[in-house]
Structure formats: structure tokens, C-alpha cells
C-alpha atoms as a printed R data frame, in Angstrom:
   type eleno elety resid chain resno       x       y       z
1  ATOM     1    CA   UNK     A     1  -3.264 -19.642   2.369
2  ATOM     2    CA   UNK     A     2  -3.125 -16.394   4.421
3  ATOM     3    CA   UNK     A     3  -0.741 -13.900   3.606
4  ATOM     4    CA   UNK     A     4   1.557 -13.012   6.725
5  ATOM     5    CA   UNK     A     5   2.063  -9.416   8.197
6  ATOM     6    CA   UNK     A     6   5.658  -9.441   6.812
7  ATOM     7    CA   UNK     A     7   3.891 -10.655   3.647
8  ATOM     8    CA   UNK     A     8   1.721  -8.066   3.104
9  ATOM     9    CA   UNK     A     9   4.389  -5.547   4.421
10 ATOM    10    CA   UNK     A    10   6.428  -6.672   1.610
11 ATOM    11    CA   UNK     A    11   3.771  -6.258  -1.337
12 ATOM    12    CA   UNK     A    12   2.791  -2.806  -0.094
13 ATOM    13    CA   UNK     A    13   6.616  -1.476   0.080
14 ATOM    14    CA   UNK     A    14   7.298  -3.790  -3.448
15 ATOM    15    CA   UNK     A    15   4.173  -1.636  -5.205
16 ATOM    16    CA   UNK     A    16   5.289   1.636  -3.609
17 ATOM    17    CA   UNK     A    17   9.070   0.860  -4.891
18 ATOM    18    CA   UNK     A    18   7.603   0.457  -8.432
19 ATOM    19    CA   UNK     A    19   5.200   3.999  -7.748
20 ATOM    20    CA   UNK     A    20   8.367   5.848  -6.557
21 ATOM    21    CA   UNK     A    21  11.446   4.203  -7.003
22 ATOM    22    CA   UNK     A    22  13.611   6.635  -5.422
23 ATOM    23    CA   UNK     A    23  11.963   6.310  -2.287
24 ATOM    24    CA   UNK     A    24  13.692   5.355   0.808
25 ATOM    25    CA   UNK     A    25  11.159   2.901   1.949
26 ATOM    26    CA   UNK     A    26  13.207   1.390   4.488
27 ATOM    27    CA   UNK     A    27  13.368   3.949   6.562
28 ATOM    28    CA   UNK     A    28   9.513   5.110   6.004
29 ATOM    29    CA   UNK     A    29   7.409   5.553   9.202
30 ATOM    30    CA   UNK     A    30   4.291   3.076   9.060
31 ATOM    31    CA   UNK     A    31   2.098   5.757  10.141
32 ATOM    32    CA   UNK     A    32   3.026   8.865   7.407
33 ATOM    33    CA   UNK     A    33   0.651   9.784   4.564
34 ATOM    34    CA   UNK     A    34   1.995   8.116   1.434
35 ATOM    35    CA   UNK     A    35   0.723  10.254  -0.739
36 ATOM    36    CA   UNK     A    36   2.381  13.632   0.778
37 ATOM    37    CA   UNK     A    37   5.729  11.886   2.180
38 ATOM    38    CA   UNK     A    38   6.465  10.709  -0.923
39 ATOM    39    CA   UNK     A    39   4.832  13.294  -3.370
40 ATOM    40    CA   UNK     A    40   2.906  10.429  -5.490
41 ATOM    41    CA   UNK     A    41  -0.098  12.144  -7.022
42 ATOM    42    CA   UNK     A    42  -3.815  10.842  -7.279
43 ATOM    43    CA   UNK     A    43  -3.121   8.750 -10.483
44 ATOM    44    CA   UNK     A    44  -0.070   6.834  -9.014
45 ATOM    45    CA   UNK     A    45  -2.123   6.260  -5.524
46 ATOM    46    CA   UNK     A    46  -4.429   4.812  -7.481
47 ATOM    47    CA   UNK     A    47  -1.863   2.640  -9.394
48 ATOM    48    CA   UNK     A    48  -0.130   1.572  -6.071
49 ATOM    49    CA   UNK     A    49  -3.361   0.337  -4.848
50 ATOM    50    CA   UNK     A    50  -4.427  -1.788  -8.213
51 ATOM    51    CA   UNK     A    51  -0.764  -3.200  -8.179
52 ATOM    52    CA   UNK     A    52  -1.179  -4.684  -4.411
53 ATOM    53    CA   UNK     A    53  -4.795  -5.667  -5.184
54 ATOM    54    CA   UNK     A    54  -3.861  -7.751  -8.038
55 ATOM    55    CA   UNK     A    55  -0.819  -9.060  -6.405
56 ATOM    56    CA   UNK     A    56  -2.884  -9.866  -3.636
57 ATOM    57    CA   UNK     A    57  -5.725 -10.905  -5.574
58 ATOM    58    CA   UNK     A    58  -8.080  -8.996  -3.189
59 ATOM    59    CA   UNK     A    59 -10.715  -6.248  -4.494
60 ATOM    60    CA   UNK     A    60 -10.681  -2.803  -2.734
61 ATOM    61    CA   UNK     A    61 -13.783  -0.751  -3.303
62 ATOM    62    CA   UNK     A    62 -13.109   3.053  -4.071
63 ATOM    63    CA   UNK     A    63 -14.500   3.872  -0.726
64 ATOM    64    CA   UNK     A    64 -11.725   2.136   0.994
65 ATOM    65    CA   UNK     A    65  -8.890   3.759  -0.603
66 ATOM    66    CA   UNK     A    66  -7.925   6.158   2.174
67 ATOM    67    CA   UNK     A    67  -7.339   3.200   4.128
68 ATOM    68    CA   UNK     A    68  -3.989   2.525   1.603
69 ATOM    69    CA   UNK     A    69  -3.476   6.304   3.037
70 ATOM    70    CA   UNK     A    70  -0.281   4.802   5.152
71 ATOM    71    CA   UNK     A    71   1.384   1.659   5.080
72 ATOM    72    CA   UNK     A    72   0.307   0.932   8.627
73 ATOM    73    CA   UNK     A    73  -3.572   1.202   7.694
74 ATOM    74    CA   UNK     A    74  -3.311  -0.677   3.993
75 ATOM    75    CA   UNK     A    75  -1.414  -3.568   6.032
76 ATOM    76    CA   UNK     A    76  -4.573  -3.820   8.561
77 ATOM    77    CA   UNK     A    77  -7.630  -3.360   6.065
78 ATOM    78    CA   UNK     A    78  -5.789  -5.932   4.052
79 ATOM    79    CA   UNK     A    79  -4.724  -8.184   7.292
80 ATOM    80    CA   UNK     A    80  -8.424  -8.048   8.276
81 ATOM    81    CA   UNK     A    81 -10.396  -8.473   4.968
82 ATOM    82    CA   UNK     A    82 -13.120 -11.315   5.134
């Protein structure tokens, strides 16, 4: 079964809650580097996107990390994977 936008939305902002926990994700733009908005550093980027790849059960090649760059583009290259 298919995971649903809201789905997906959910697993990304779930993952980034357990990366930063004092982050307001509720009110984080979809469109706003991660990684500078909420100051998480190479190492936790990293461990954001294992945490939503195993939740998802999905493999993401290295060269498709920046796409996890904002929640808006990990919720498409995961929306659209084959």
C-alpha cells in the first residue's frame, strides 16, 4: 500500500521531531532548508534521512540526499519513487 501525502508529511516532521525536538515544526515553511532553519548539522541530516528511510522502508542513494534538503522536496522524491 502507498503511503499518502499526509503520510509521508507525517514521517518526515515525526524524524525531524526526534533530530530536533525543540523545533516548532508546525509552523515550518515546506520550502526552508532544514538543515540551516533548524541548525541540524551534517551527522543529524544524515540521521533524519536513515530514520524516514527505514520507517518508510525505501532506500535513498547518497546522491539524492539534497532532495531531503526541505520538507517540500523529501515529500516529492519520496511521493514519486518507483
Amino acid at each position: 500500500m502507498e503511503n499518502t501525502p499526509d503520510q509521508v508529511r507525517a514521517i518526515l516532521q515525526r524524524e525531524l521531531g526526534n533530530i530536533a525536538p525543540e523545533a516548532d515544526l508546525d509552523t515550518l515553511a515546506p520550502t526552508v532548508d532544514l538543515r540551516e532553519e533548524l541548525d541540524i548539522d551534517s551527522f543529524d541530516f544524515v540521521r533524519y534521512i536513515a530514520a524516514v528511510s527505514e520507517a518508510l522502508d525505501v532506500d535513498v542513494p547518497e546522491q539524492d540526499y539534497m532532495q531531503f534538503s526541505t520538507l517540500q522536496g523529501a515529500q516529492n522524491y519520496l511521493l514519486n519513487l518507483p
